[in-house]
N, C-alpha and C positions, 0 to 999 in steps of 0.2 A: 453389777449395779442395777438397780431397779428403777428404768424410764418411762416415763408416761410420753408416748408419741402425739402428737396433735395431729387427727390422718382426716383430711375434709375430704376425700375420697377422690385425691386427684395427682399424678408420677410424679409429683415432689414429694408430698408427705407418705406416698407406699413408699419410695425407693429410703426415705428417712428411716422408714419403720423396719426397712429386709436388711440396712446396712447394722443398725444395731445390733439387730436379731444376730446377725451373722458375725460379730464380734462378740457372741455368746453375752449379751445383757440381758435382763431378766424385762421383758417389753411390752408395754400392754397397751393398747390403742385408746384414744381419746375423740370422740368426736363431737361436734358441737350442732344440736339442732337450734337454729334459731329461726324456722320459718314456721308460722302455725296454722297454714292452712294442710292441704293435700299437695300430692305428686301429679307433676308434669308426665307427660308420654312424650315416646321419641330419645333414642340410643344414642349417645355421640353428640348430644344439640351442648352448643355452648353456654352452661350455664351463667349466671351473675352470682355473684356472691349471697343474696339476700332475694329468693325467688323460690315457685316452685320445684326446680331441679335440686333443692336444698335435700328431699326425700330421694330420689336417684343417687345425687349425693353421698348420702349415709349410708345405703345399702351398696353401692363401692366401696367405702370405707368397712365394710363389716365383710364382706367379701375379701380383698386384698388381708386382711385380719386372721381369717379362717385359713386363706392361701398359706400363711406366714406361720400358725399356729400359735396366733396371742391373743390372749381376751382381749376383748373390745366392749368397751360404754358406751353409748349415745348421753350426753348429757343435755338435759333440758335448758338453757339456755333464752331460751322466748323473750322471757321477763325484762333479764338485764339486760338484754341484747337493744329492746325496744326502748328502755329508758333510759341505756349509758349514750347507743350510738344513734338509731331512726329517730327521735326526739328532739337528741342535740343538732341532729344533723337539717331538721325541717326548722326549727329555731332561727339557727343557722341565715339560714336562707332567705327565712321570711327576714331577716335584720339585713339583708343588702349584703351577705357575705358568704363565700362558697370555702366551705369546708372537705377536709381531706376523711371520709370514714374509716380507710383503713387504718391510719393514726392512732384514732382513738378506739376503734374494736382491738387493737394488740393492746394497750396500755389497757384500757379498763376491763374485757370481757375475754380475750384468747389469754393472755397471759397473766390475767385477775379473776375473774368471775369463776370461768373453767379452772380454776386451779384450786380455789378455795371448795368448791362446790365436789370435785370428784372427793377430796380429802375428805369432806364433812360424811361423803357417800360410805366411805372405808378405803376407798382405791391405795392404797402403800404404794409410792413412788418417792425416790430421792431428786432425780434431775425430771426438767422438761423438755422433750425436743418438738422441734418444727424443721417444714421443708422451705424454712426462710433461706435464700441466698443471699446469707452473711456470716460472718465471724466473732467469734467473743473472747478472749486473750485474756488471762488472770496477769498484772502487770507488780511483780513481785514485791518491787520497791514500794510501792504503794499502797499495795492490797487490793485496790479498786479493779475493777471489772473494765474490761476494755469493748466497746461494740466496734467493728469493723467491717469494711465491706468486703461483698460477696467477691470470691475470685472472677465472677464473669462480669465483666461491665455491665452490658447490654440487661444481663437478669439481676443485677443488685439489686435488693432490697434492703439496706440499713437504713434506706430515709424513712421507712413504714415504723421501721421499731427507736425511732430516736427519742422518743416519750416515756421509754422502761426504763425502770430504776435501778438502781445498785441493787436492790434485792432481788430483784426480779430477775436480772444480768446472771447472779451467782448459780441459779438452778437451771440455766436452760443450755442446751447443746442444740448445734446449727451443725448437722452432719454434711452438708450440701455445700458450705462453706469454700470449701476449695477445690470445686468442681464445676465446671460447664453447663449448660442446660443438653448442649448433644451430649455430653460423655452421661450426666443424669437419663437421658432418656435411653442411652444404648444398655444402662446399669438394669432401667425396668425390662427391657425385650430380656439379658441375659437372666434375670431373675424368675422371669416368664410373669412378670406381673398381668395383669387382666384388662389394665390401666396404661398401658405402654403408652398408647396412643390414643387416648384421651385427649381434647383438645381443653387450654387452658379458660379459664374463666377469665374474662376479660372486665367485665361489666361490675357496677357496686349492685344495684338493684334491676332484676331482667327487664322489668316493664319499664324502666328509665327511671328516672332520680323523681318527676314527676307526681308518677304513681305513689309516692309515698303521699304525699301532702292529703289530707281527708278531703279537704274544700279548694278550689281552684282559686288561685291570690286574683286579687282583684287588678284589671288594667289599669291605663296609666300614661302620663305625657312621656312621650322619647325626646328629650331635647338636644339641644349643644349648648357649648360652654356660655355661648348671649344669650341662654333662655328662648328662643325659640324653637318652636316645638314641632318636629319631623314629623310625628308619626304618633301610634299606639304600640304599645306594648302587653303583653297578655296576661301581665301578671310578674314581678320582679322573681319568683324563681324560676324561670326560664331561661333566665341571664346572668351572665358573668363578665367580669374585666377582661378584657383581651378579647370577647367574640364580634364575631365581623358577619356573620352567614345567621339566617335566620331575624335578621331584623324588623323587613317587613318595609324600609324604606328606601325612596329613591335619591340618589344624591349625586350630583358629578362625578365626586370622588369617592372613594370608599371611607367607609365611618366605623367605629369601633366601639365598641362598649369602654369607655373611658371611668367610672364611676355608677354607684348603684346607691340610691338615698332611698331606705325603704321608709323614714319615717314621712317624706315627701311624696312615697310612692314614683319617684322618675327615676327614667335611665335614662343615663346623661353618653350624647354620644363625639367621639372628634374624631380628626385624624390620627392617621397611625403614630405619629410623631408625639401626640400626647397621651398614647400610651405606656410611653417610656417613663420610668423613674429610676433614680438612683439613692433613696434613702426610703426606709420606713423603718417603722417601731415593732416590736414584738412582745406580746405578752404568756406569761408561763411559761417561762424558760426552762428547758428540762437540762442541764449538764450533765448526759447523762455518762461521760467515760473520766470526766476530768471535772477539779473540784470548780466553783464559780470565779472566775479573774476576777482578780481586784482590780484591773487598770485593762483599757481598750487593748482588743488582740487583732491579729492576722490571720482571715481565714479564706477559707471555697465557699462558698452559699449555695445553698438550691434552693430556690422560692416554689417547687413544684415538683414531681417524680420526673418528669421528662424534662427539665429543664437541665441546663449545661450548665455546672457549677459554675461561678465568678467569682473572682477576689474581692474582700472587701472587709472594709471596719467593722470589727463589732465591739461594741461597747456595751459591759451590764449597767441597768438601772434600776436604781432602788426599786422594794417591790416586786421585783423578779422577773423584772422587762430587760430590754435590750436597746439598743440602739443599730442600727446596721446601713452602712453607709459604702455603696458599691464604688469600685472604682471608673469602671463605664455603665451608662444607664442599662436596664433592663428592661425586656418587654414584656408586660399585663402583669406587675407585681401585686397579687389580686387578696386582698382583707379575706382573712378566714383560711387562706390556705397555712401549710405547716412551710415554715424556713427549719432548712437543716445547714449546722457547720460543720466542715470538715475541716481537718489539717491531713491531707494526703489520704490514705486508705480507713485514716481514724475518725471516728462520729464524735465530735465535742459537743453537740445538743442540738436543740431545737425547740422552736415556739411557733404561736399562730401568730400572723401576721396581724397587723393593725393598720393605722392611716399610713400614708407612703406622699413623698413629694417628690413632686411632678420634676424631670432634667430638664 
């Protein structure tokens, strides 16, 4: 079979690319530049996703390629990268709401842009892999494309790709799927990858989420829930629901980012107690393993990649929203992040958060 590997240059996507290889598929590397200036200096530094190590980057990925003995592309990428994801995602922000980027770089630019774009190139590929940890299941009866989670708890990534489509589901393979991050990394040292011991990327953008904004958002009143006003703030992207550190003011008790009004320009702040909710709305529901309920279901929620799924209602609404209504409140249910549902190890969808009321 003829796969096109997605290798960012780091011992998920080589050990994706040597495990193919080695089950005799015909496997040619993909890589994606989306940074457009120059390279960083400095061996081993933890890169960000969206940063100068983007060039260190590639030339890992064209290395581990060479190691392996398959062509490799750099595909340019700059373009859509800057108008599907940096855009959306300062947008974002300037409206009072914190966004998830790797959500939307998988749905419109890793598993969209790069895919159409190597094609229009000449690249001949059948399937697509990545070193995502998770799973995709063809479910017979149905025909529908199953996304599932990774075998290791701790490294799952199905809440990243809960945005892909049924067509997009049918061409990709998750080699990494039913493996560990130790047994992944002992797979690169036996392989003798070059990347063994690469440390992972942690960061969306190296110089912080900040640096992206071209002009600095203008300050602003810090209040509480009676309008009285704390403090300044330095500009509403700074801030998010649920933060506590970096505020800037003094208070008896500790105070929380409760709410973000950018058309009012204030962050609104309380106690920890009114950062809890147990209902919010979701808009652009993606169902992306199972068809849309007709009637309120039973699910797990994640309002966040780190967050501990919770049981609760989800109900579709017209338009393509949701209703979700937890069973114990949750803490910093924050506008702009991605909700994903599960039923067990299976992704039933997910959307971006909307208004939330308060437990």
């Amino acid at each position: 079979m003829k796969v096109a590997v997605g290798m960012s240059g780091g011992v998920d996507s080589s050990v994706a690319a040597a495990l193919l290889k080695r089950e005799v598929h015909d496997v040619t590397g993909l890589t994606m530049k989306i940074w457009p200036g120059g390279g960083a200096s400095g061996k081993a530094k933890r890169h960000g996703c969206y940063g100068p190590g983007d060039v260190e980057d590639i030339a890992d990925a064209e290395s581990v390629a060479n190691q392996l003995g398959i062509p490799h592309h750099v595909i340019d990428l700059t373009e859509e990268y800057k108008s599907e994801v940096l855009d959306f995602f300062c947008d974002q922000y300037l409206a009072g709401r914190t966004p998830n980027p790797c959500v939307r770089c998988n749905q419109r630019v890793k598993f969209g842009a790069l895919l159409e774009k190597a094609l229009e190139s000449g690249i001949d590929f059948e399937r697509f892999a990545t070193g995502h940890h998770a799973r995709v299941e063809c479910d017979g009866a149905s025909g529908r494309y199953l996304l599932m989670k990774g075998k290791d708890p701790r490294k799952d990534q199905s809440y990243f790709l809960a945005k892909l489509s049924q067509a997009q589901l049918a061409r990709v393979m998750f080699p990494l799927g039913g493996f560990t991050k130790e047994r992944v990394r002992q797979m690169a040292a036996e392989f003798g990858l070059e990347v063994a011991e690469k440390p992972e990327s942690q960061d969306f953008a190296e110089g912080g989420h900040i640096s992206l904004f071209a002009t600095p958002a203008a300050p602003g009143p810090i209040v509480d829930r009676k309008g009285k006003v704390l403090g300044q703030h330095h500009g509403i992207t700074h801030y998010t629901v649920g933060q506590r550190k970096g505020l800037g003011i003094s208070s008896e008790k500790p105070v929380y980012v409760v709410a973000i009004d950018a058309a009012m320009n204030t962050v609104f702040v309380g106690e920890k107690s009114e950062v809890y909710s147990s209902e919010f709305r979701v808009s652009d529901v993606n169902w992306v393993s199972v068809p849309e309920p007709e009637e309120a279901i039973t699910a797990r929620v994640r309002i966040r990649y780190r967050h501990a799924e919770a049981e609760a209602e989800v109900t579709p609404l017209p338009g393509g929203g949701a209703q979700v209504s937890f069973r114990e409140p949750q803490l910093a249910i924050t506008p702009g992040q991605t909700a994903v549902f599960y039923d067990g190890d299976l992704v039933l969808g997910g959307g971006s958060i909307d208004a939330t009321v308060r437990a």
